[in-house]
N, C-alpha and C positions, 0 to 999 in steps of 0.2 A: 401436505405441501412439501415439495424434494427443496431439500437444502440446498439454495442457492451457489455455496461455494463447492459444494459437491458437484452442481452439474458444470460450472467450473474446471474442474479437475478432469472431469471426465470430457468438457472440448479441448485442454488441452492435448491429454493423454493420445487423443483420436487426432490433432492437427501439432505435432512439433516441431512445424517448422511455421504456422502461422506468427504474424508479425515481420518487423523492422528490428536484424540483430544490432545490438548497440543502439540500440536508438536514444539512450542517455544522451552516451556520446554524440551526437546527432543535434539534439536537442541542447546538450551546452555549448559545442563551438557556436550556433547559432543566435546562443546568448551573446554570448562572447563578442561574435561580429557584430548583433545591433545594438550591442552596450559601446566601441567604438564607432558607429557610422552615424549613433544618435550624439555622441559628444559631437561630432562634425557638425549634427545638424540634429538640433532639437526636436525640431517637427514631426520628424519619422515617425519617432514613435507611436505619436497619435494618431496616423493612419493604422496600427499594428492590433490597437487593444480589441474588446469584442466589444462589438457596439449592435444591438438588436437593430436599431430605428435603421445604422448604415448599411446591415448586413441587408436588411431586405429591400435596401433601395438598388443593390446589385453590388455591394464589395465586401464577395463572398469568401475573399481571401482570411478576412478577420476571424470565420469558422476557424483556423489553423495557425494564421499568424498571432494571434493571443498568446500562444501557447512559447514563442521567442522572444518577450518582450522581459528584458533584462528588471530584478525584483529592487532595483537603486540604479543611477547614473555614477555613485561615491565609487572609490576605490574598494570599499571594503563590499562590494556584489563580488572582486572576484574568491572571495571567500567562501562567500555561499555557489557562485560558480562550481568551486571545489568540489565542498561537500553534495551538491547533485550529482556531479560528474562519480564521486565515490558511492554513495549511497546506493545510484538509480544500477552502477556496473556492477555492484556487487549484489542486491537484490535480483538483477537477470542473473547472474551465477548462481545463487539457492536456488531461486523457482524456475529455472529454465527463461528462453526468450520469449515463448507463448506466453506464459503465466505472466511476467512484467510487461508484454504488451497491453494483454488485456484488463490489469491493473489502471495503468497509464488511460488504456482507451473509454473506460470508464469512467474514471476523475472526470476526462475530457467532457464525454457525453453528459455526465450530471453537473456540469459546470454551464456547458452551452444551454444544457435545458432551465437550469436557473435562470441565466441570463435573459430568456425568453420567456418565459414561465411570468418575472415580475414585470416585465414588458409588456406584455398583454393582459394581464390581468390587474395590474396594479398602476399601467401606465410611466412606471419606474424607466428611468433610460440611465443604466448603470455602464462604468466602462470596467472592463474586467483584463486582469493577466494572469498567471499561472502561479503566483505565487503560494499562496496556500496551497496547491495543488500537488507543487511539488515538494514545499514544509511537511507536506501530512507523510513523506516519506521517511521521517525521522521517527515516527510513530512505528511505523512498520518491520524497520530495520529494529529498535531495539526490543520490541516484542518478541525478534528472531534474536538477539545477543545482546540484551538488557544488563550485562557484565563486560562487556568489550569496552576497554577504554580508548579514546582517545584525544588528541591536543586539541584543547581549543585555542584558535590563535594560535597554533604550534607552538606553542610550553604550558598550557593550562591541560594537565588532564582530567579526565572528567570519564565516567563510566556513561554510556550509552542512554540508561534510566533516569540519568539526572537531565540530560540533555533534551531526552524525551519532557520530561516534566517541564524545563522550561521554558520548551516550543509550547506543552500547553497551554500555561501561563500566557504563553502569547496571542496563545490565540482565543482563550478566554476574557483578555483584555481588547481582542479585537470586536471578539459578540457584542462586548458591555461597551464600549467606548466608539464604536463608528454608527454613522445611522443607517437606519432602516430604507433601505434592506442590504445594503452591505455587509451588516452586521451577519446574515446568514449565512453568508462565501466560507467563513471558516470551517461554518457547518457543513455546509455543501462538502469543502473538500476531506474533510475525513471520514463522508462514506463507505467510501472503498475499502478505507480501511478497517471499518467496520464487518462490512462484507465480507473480506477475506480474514480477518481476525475472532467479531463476534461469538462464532461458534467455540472456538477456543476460548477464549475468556470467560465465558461465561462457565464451562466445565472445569475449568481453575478455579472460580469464584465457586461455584457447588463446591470441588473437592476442598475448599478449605472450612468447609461448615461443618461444626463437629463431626472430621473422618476419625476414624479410630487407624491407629496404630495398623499398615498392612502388614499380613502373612505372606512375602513371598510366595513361599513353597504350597500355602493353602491357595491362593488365588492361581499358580502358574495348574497345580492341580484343576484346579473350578474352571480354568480358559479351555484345558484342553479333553473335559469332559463335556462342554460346549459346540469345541468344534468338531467332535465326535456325533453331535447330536444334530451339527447344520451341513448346510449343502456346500459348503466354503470350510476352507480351514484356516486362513489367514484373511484379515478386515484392518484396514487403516482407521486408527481414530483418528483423523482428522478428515478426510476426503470421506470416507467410508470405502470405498475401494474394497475388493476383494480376489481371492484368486480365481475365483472360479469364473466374474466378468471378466478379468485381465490374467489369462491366465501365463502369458509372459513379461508381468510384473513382478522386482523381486521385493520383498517383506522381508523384516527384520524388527526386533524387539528392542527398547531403547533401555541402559542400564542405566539413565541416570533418572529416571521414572521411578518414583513408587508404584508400586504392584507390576502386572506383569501387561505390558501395552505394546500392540503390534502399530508399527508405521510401516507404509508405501517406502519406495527408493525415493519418490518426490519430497516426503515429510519426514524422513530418521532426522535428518537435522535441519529441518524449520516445523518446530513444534512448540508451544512451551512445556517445560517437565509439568507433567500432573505428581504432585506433590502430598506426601501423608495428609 
């Protein structure tokens, strides 16, 4: 079975202009306007959320508009406003516009299939917005700079890890404390991020089980007696990627890696370091 975020990598690489550029940006002013148009008028919004039973009675706008419907009416949404607007522009800036589309278009699709999923099957008639969907992006971002600090509230600093942890916490208190089946939404939304991270962590999580001490210079030996013996001379750990499929991709080795690990120009810097 081909590794899911592999064949990932390889639609984007083959479509990079696929997607909506900025489409954070896109997706927050539109917060933004129906977090003002719903203080006008309350109602709105309940035309907005995803509703199975409404969608199939013909308002099929809810497919999309879920996805605009502000995470509070309080002052303090334009906070988290913010941080989607920061997060979702700078995650399109690591992974290019293809890769954070289809991140995004993902969440979306296992959210709607949720939505439908306990409808049918369970008779559930849940109302759903984007919220988790787009919290799970704080997962993702410190995976990529798990050391980047910064304000919370603009004067609390806080490194990215902590932050990450306490969006857990949130959302582990949302599993255990809402009911069934909304209690699964949080699960649902950090699929994706599973998807695109899983394989990675989990090779972090191997390499911390008693790894012994690396030999640079023994291992960069062992690599390149390797690729002496393959039909490829350079392979991405992360994508797997190679030169000899792409062969106007460029490769480079990352220093702050224990042993000696080749990345794609897509993954040198969104990787996490594999570690003695």
């Amino acid at each position: 079975m081909k590794d899911p975020m592999r064949l990932i990598d390889r639609f984007c690489a083959r479509h990079p202009h696929f997607g909506i550029p900025n489409l954070m940006r896109y997706l927050t002013i539109a917060n933004v306007v129906f977090w003002i148009l719903g203080m006008a008028n309350t109602r709105l919004l309940s035309y907005m959320t995803f509703d199975a039973a409404l969608i199939l009675r013909g308002q099929i706008w809810r497919l999309v508009s879920f996805m605009m419907v502000p995470p509070s009416m309080s002052m303090l949404a334009f906070l988290v406003f913010y941080f989607y607007y920061w997060m979702g522009t700078s995650l399109e800036q690591v992974w290019g516009t293809a890769q954070f589309n289809v991140y995004l278009l993902i969440g979306w699709a296992g959210t709607v299939l949720y939505g439908f999923l306990v409808y049918f099957l369970g008779g559930y008639r849940v109302l759903i917005n984007a919220q988790y969907l787009y919290l799970s992006m704080f997962f993702s971002y410190a995976a990529l700079f798990p050391d980047q600090q910064v304000l919370l509230f603009f004067f609390i600093p806080i490194r990215m890890k902590y932050l990450a942890i306490i969006d857990a916490v949130y959302f582990l208190v949302a599993v255990f404390q809402s009911p069934f089946p909304l209690n699964l939404l949080p699960l649902v939304a950090v699929l994706n991020f599973f998807l695109f991270f899983g394989g990675t962590l989990l090779r972090y999580v191997n390499g911390r089980r008693g790894k012994a001490t690396v030999n640079f210079k023994k291992a960069s030996r062992k690599i390149r007696q390797e690729e002496r013996e393959r039909l490829y001379r350079h392979k991405c750990a992360v994508c797997g990627r190679t030169d000899t499929e792409f062969p106007n991709l460029e490769f480079r080795y990352c220093s702050r890696c224990a042993g000696y690990h080749c990345f794609c120009a897509d993954h040198i810097n969104n990787h996490i370091h594999f570690t003695e």
